[in-house]
C-alpha positions as CSV (number, residue, x, y, z in Angstrom):
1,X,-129.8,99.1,80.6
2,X,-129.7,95.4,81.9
3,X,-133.9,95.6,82.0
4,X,-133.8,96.3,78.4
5,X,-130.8,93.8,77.4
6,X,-132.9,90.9,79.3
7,X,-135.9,91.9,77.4
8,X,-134.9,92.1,74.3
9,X,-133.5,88.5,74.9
10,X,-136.6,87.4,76.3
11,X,-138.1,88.7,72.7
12,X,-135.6,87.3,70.4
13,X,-135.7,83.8,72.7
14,X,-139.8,83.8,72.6
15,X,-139.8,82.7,68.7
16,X,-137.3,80.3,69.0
17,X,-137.9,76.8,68.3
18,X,-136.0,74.1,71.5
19,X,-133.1,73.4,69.7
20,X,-132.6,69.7,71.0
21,X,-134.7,67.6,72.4
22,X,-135.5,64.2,73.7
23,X,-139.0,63.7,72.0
24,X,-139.3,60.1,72.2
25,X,-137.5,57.6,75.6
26,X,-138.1,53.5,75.0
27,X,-136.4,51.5,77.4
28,X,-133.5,51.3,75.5
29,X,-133.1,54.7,73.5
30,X,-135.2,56.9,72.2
31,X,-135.3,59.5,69.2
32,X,-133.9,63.0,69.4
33,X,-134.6,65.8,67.3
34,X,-133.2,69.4,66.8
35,X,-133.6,72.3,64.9
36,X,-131.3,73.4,61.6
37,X,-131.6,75.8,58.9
38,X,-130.7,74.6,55.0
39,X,-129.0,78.3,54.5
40,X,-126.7,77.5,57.4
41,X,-125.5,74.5,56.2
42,X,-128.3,71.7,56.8
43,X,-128.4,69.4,59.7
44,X,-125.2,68.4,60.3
45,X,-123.3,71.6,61.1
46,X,-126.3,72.5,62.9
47,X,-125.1,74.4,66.0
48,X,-127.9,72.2,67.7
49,X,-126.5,68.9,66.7
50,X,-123.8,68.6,69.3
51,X,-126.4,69.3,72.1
52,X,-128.7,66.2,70.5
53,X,-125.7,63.7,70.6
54,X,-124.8,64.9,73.8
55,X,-128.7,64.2,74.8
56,X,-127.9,60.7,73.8
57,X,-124.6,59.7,75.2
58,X,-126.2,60.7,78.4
59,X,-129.2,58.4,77.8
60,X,-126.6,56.1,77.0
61,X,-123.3,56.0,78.7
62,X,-122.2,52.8,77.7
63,X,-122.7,53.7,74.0
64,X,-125.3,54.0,71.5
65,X,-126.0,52.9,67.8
66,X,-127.8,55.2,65.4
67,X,-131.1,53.3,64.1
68,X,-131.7,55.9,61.3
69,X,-132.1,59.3,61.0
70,X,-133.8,61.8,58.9
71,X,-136.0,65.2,58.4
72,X,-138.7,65.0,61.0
73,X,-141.8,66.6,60.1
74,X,-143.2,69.6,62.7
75,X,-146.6,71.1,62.3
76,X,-148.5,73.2,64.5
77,X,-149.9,76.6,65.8
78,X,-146.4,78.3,66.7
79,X,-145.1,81.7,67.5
80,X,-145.5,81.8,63.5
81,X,-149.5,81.1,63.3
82,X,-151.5,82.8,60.9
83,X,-155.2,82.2,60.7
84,X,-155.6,79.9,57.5
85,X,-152.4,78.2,57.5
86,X,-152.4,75.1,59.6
87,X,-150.6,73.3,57.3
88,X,-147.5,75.4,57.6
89,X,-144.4,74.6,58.9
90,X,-143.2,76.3,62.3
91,X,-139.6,74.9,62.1
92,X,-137.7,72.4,60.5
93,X,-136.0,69.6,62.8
94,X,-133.8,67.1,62.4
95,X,-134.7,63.5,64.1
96,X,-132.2,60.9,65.3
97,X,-133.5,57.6,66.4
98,X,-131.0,55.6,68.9
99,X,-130.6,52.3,70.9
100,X,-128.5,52.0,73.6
101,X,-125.3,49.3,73.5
């Protein structure tokens, strides 16, 4: 029974996008970016939000200002990929650029 219960997570886990990320590290930041859904509320209660300003507070522990943030654009061959469609989307993400204080 655990065999199948760690498979079946291993399945559900494979199509998953990384739900936060540090994408991009300058000296004194960096940008962020995490994954949300429009039908679950949009980027800010994003389940995956908290995760991406943890990410930064621990780039930064002394602080950090938000430079601007937005809807960063992700294409690519993903779990998703069908032949003919390289211009689709494989998952919407979210992008926060920061600087440290």
């Amino acid at each position: 029974m655990k065999a199948v219960a760690a498979c079946v997570a291993v399945f559900v886990c494979s199509g998953c996008s990384i739900g936060a990320t540090l994408v991009n590290e300058t000296p004194n930041g960096g940008v962020v970016t995490y994954a949300f859904k429009d039908e679950r509320g949009g980027p800010v209660v994003s389940p995956y939000r908290k995760r991406a300003l943890e990410l930064m507070a621990d780039r930064c522990p002394r602080g950090y200002r938000v430079i601007r943030e937005g809807e960063a654009r992700r294409y690519g061959t993903g779990a998703g990929f069908r032949e003919g469609m390289e211009d689709e989307p494989i998952g919407r993400r979210w992008g926060i650029q920061f600087e440290c204080k």
